[in-house]
DRENNU-912079 format. One record per residue (C-alpha): residue number from 1; residue in three letters; z, y, x negated. Coordinates in nm, 4 decimals, always signed. Layout:
   i  aa        Z        Y        X
 NUM Ala        Z        Y        X
...
END
This chain:
   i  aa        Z        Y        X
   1 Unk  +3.9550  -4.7147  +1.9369
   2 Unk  +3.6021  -4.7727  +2.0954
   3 Unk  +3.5372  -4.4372  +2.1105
   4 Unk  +3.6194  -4.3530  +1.7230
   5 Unk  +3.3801  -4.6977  +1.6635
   6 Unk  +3.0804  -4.5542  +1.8724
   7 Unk  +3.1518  -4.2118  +1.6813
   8 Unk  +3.1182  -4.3928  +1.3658
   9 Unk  +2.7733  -4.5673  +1.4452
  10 Unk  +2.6543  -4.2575  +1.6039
  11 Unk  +2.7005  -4.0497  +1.2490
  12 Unk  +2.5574  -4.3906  +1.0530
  13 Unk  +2.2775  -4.3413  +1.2763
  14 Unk  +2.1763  -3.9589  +1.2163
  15 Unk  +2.2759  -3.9835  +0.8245
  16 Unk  +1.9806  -4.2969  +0.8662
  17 Unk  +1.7754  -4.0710  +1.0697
  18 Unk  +1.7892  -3.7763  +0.8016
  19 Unk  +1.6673  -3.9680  +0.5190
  20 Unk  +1.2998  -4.0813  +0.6157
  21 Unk  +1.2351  -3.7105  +0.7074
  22 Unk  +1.4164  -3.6034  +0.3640
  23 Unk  +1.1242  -3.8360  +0.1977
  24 Unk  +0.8431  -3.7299  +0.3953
  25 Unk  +0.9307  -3.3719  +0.2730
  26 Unk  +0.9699  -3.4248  -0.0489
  27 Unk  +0.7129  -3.6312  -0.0677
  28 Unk  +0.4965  -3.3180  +0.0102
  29 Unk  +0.6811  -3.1539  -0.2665
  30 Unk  +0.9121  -2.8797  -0.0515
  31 Unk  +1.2693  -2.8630  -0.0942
  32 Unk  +1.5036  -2.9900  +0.1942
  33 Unk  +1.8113  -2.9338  +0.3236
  34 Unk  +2.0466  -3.0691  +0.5841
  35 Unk  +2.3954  -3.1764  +0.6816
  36 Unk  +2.5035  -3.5269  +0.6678
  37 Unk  +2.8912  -3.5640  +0.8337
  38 Unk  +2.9949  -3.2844  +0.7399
  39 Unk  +2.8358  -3.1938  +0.3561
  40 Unk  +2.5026  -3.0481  +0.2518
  41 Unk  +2.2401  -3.3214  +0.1247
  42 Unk  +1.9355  -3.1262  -0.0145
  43 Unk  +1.5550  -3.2968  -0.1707
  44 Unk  +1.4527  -3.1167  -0.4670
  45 Unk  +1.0751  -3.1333  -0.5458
  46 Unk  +1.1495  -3.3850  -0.8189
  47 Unk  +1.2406  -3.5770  -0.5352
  48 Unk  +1.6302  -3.6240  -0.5653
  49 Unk  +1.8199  -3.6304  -0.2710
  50 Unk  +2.1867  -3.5194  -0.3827
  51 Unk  +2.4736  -3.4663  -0.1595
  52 Unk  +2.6803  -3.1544  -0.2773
  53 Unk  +3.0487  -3.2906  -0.2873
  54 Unk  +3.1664  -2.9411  -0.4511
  55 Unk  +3.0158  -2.6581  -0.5600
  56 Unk  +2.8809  -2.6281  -0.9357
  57 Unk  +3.1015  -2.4748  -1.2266
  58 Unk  +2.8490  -2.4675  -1.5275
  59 Unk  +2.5380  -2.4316  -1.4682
  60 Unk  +2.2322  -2.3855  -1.6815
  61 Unk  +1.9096  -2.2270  -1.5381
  62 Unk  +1.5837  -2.2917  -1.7277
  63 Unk  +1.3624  -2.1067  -1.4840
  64 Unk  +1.4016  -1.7177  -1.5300
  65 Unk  +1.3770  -1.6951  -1.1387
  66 Unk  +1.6669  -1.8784  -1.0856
  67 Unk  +1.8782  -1.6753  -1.3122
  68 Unk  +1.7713  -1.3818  -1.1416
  69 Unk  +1.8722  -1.5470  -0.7963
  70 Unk  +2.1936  -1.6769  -0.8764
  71 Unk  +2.2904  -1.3372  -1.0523
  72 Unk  +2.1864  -1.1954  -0.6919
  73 Unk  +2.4003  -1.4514  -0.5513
  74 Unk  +2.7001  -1.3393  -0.7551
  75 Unk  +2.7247  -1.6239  -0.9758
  76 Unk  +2.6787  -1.4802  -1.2956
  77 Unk  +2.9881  -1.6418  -1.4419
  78 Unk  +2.9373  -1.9687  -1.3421
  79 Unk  +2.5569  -1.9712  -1.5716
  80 Unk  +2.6254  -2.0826  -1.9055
  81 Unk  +2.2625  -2.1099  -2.0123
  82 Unk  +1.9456  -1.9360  -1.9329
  83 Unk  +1.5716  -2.0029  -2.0473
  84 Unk  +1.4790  -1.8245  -2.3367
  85 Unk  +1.2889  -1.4458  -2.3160
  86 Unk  +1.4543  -1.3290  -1.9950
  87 Unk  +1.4259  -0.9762  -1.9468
  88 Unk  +1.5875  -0.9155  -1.6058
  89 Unk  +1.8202  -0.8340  -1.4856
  90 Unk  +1.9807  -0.7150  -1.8160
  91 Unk  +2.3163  -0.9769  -1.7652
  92 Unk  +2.0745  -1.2148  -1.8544
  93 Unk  +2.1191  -1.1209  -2.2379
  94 Unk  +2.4777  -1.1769  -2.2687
  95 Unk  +2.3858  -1.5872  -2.1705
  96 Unk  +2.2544  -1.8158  -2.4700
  97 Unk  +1.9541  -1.8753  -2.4330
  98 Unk  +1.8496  -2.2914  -2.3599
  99 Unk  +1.4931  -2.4596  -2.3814
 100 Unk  +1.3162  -2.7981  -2.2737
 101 Unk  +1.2296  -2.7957  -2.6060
 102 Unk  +1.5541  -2.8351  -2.7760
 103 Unk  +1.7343  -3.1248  -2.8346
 104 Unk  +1.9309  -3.2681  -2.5862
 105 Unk  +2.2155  -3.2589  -2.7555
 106 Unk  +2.2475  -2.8885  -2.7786
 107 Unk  +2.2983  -2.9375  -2.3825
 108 Unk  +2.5282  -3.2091  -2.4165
 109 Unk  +2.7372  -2.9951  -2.6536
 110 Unk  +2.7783  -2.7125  -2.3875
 111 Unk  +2.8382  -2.9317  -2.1284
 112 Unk  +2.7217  -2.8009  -1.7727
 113 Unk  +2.7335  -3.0227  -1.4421
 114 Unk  +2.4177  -2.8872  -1.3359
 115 Unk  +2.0708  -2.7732  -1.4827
 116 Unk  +1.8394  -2.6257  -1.2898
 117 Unk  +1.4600  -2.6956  -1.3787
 118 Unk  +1.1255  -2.6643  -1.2074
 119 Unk  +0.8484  -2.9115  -1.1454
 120 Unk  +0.6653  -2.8139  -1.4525
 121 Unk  +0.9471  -2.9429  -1.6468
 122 Unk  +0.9715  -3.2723  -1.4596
 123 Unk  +0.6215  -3.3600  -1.4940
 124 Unk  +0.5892  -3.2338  -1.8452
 125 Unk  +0.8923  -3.3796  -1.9892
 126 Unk  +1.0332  -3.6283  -1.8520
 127 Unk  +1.2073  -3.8219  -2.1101
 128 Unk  +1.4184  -3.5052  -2.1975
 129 Unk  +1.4971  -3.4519  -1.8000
 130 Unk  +1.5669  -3.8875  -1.8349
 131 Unk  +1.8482  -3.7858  -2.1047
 132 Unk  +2.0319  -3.5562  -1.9324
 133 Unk  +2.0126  -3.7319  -1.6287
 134 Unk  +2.1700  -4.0235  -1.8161
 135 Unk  +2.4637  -3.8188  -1.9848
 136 Unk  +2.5283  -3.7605  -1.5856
 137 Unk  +2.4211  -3.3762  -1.5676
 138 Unk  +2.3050  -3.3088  -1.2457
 139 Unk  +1.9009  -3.1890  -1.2195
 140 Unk  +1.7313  -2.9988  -0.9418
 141 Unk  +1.3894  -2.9270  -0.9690
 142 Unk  +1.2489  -2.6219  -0.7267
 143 Unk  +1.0124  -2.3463  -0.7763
 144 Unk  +0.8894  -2.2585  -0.4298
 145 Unk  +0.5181  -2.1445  -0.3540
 146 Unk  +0.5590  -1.9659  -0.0353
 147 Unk  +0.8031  -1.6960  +0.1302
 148 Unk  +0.8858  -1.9736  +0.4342
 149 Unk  +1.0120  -2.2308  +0.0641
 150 Unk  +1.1638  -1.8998  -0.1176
 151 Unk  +1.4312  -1.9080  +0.2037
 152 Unk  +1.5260  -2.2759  +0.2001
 153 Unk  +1.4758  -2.2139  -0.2393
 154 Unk  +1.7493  -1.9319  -0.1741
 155 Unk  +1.9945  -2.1675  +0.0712
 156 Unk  +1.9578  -2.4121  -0.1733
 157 Unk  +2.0652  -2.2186  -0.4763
 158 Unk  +2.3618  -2.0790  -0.2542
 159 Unk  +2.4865  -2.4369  -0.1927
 160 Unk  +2.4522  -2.5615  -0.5333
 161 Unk  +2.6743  -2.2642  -0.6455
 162 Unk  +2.9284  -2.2351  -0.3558
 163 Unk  +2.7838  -1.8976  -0.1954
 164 Unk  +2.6408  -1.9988  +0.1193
 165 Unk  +2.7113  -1.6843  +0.2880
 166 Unk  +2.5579  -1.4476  +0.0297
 167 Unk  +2.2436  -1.6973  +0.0539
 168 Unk  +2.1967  -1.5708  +0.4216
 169 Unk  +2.3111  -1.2447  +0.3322
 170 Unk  +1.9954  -1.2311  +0.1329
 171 Unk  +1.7301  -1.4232  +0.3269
 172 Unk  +1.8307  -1.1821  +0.6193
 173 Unk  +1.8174  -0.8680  +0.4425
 174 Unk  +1.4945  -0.9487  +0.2713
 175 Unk  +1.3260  -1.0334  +0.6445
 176 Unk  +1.4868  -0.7201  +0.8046
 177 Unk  +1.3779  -0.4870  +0.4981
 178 Unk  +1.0098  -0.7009  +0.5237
 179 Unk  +0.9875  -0.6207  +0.9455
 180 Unk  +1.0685  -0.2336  +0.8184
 181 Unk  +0.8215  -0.2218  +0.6159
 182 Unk  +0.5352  -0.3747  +0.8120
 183 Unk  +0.6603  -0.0861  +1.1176
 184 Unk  +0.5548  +0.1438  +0.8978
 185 Unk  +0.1174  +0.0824  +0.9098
 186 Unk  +0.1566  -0.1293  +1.2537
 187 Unk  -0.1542  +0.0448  +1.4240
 188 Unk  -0.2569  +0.2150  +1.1324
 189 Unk  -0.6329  +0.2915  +1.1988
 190 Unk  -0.7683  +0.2785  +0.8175
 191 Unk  -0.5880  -0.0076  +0.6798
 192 Unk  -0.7304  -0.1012  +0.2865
 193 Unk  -0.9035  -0.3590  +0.1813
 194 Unk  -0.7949  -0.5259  -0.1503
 195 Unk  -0.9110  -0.7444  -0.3818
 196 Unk  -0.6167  -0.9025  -0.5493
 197 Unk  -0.6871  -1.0479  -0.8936
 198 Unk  -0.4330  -1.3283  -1.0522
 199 Unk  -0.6777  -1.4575  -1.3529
 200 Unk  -0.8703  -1.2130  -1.4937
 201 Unk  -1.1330  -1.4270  -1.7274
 202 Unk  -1.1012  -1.7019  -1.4532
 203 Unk  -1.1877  -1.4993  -1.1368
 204 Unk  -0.9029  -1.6374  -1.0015
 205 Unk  -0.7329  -1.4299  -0.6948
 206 Unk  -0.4038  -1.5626  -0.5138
 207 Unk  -0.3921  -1.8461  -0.2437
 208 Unk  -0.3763  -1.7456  +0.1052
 209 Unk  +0.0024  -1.8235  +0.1127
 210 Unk  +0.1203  -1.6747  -0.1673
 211 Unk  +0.4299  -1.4397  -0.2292
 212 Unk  +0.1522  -1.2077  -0.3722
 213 Unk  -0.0636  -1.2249  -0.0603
 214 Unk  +0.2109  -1.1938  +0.1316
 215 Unk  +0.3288  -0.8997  +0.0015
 216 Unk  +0.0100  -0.7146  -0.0111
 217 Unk  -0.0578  -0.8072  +0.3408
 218 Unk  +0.3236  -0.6634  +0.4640
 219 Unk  +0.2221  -0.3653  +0.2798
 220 Unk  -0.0061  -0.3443  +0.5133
 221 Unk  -0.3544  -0.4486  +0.2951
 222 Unk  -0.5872  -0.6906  +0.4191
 223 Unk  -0.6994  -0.9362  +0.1422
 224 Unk  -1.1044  -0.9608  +0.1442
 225 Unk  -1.0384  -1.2906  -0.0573
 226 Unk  -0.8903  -1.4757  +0.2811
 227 Unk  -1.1120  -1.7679  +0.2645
 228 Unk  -1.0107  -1.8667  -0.1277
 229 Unk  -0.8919  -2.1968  -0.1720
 230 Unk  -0.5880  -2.2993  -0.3821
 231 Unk  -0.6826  -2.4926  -0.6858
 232 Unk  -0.4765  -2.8370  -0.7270
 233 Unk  -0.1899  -2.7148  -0.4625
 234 Unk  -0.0907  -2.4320  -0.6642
 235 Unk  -0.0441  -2.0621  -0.5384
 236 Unk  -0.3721  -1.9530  -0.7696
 237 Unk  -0.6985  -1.9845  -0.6044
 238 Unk  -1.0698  -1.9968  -0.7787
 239 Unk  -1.3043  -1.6866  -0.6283
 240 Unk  -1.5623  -1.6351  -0.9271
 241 Unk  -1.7615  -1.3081  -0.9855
 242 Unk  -2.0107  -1.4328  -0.7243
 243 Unk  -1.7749  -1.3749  -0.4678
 244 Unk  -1.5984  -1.0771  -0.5959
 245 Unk  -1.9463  -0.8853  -0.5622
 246 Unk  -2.0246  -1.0224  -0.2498
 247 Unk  -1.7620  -0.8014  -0.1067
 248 Unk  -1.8336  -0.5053  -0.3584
 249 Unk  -1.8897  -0.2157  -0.0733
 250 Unk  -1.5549  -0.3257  +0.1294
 251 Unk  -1.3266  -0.3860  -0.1617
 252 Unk  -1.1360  -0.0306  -0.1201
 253 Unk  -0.8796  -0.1098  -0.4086
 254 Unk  -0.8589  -0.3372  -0.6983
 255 Unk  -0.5121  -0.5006  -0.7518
 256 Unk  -0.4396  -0.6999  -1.0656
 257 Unk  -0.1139  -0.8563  -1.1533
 258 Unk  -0.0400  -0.8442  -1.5157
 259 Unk  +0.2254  -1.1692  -1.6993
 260 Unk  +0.2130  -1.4366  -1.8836
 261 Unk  -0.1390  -1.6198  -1.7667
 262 Unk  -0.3086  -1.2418  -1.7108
 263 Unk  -0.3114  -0.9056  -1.9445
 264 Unk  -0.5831  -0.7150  -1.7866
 265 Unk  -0.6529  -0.3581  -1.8292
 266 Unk  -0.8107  -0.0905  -1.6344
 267 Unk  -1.0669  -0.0488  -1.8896
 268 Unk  -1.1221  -0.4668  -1.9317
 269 Unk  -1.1604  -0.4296  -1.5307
 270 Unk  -1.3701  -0.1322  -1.5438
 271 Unk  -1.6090  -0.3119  -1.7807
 272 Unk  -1.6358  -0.6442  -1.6615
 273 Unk  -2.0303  -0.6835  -1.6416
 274 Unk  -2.1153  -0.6100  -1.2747
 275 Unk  -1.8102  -0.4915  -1.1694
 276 Unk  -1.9202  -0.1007  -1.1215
 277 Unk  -2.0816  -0.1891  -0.8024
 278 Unk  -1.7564  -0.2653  -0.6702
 279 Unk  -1.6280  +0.0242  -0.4457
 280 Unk  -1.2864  +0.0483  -0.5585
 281 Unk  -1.3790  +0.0277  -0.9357
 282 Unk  -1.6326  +0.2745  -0.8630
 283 Unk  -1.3891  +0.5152  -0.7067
 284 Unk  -1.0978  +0.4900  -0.9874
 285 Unk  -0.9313  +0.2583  -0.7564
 286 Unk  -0.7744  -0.0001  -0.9905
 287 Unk  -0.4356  -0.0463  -1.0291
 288 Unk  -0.2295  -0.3169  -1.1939
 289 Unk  +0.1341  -0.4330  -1.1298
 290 Unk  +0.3809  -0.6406  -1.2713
 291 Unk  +0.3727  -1.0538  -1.1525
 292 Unk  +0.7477  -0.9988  -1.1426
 293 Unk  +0.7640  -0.8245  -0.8443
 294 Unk  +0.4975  -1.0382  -0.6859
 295 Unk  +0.4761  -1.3036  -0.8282
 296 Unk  +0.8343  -1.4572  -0.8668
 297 Unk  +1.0649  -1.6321  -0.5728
 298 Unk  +1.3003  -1.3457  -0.5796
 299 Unk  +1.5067  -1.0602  -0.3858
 300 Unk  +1.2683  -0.8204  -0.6139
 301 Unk  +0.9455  -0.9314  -0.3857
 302 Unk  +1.0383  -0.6449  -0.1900
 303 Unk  +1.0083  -0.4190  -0.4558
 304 Unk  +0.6322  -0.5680  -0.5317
 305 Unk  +0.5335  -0.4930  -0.1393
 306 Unk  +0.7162  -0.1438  -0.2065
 307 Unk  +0.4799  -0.0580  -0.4778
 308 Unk  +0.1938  -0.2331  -0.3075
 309 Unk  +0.1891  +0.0046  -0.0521
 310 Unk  +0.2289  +0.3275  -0.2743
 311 Unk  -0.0911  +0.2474  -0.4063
 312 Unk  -0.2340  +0.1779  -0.0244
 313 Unk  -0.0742  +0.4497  +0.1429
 314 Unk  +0.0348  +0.7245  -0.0735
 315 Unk  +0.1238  +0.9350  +0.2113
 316 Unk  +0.2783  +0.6537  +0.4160
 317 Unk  +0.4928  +0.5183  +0.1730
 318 Unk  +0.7308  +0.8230  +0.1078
 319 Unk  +1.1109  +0.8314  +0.1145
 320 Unk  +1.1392  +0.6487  +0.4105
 321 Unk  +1.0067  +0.3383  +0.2483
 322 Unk  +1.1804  +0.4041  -0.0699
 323 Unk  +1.5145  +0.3811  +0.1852
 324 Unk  +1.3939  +0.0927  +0.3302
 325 Unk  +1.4025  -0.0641  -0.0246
 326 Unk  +1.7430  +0.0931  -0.1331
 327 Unk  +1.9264  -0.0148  +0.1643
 328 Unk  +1.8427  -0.3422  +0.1622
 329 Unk  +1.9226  -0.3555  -0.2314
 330 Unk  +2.2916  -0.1881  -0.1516
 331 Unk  +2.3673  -0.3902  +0.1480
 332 Unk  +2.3096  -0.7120  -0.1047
 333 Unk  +2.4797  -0.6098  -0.4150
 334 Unk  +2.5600  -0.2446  -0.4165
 335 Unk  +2.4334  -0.1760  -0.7540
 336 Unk  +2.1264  -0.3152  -0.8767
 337 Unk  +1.7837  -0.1591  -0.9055
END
């Protein structure tokens, strides 16, 4: 009997014990996660701290990354809603389509246990997150910045949804398939030097820690913009044409990602005033690829370092990285592209 009692203090004491450090994290908006006797307890960035009784049955995803994820994590029939204008993967089509700016009662109607938002929505409307919250849907709030979130992003999503497995399925495919790739310019003698543009009539380039940084740098690119600091905490980072030109003669290609908040061009790039003294505009060196597959928390990152480093290292970069790619892909889900 005294024994059970000092058990019973001892797992009061570490459920206590997890909760200040749950806050201090989410107080630096990153997701948590832990186990508290016996269950998962996660932080979203909103700052929730929910303990997952069961896993989720109908669940609504308002962040095209997260459908994309949870497809991956082979919960496609458990989504009943999806943000509007997803393109990918193609499943995403047969799901109606849900917004932050409809009326709550056209997600009351449909009734899911769980939406899934990210922080942009919780800052920027907070009286329609309020209402659902009220009508006791569950919200999480995550959109992670960096590769080290996207993993605990991924566990997270695997909880909510019951696949915990898959989850580390994936996080240990992508980091096996990202080691592969780096093996293949280790100790390469000539390694490029990129400029990587994320706002094109901003001069903004990518933050030192971010998914795109990190996959041009596994692709085995060094990024001359290293010393660019993140504007307000985000992943985008000011440079300015100053700076750009200050590295003109080492900038050996010109990467620019093309969504939503950019729609450059090769020609827009080729004549941005000053720009021609740049080396890699200069030698027909720009290239421009999607913010998908850079840009965006998911499995498809590798694909971004993939075509990264066909642009680096044509010659490098053959079928043996195109394997690399496939076999993590098949081991994952068999199927998708």
């Amino acid at each position: 009997m005294a024994i059970k009692k000092i058990k019973k203090k001892l797992i009061i004491f570490l459920a206590l014990m997890v909760v200040p450090v749950m806050s201090t994290i989410a107080a630096a908006t990153n997701a948590a996660v832990c186990r508290v006797e016996g269950k998962f307890a996660i932080v979203d960035q909103g700052g929730r701290k929910l303990t997952i009784e069961k896993p989720f049955e109908r669940i609504i995803s308002l962040y095209a990354a997260h459908t994309e994820n949870l497809l991956y994590l082979g919960l496609f029939d458990k989504i009943i809603g999806v943000s509007r204008h997803e393109t990918y993967p193609a499943q995403a089509h047969e799901i109606p389509s849900f917004s932050y700016h409809d009326d709550p009662e056209k997600f009351l109607a449909a009734r899911p246990d769980l939406v899934i938002i990210r922080p942009m929505i919780d800052r920027g409307y907070p009286q329609f997150v309020s209402m659902l919250e009220k009508n006791g849907i569950t919200i999480v709030s995550l959109q992670p910045g960096t590769v080290e979130d996207m993993y605990t992003y991924w566990t997270i999503l695997g909880i909510l949804g019951g696949t915990q497995l898959r989850a580390a399925t994936m996080i240990s495919q992508f980091k096996a398939a990202v080691s592969e790739f780096r093996m293949l310019t280790d100790g390469h003698n000539s390694r490029k030097k990129v400029y990587f543009e994320a706002i094109h009539n901003k001069m903004k380039t990518f933050a030192p820690d971010s998914m795109a940084v990190f996959a041009l740098e596994t692709a085995g690119g060094i990024n001359v913009a290293h010393e660019a600091e993140p504007v307000r905490n985000t992943t985008i980072a000011y440079f300015g044409k100053e700076r750009i030109l200050s590295h003109s003669r080492e900038i050996d290609v010109y990467l620019a990602q093309s969504g939503a908040m950019n729609r450059p061009t090769r020609a827009l790039i080729m004549n941005e005033p000053g720009f021609k003294a740049i080396k890699a505009v200069a030698n027909d060196q720009i290239h421009i690829v999607d913010e998908q597959i850079v840009s965006r928390p998911t499995f498809r990152l590798l694909n971004g370092i993939y075509e990264i480093g066909r642009i680096l290292y044509p010659d490098i970069y053959d079928r043996k990285a195109h394997d690399i790619l496939m076999r993590a892909k098949k081991v994952l889900t068999g199927e998708q592209n």
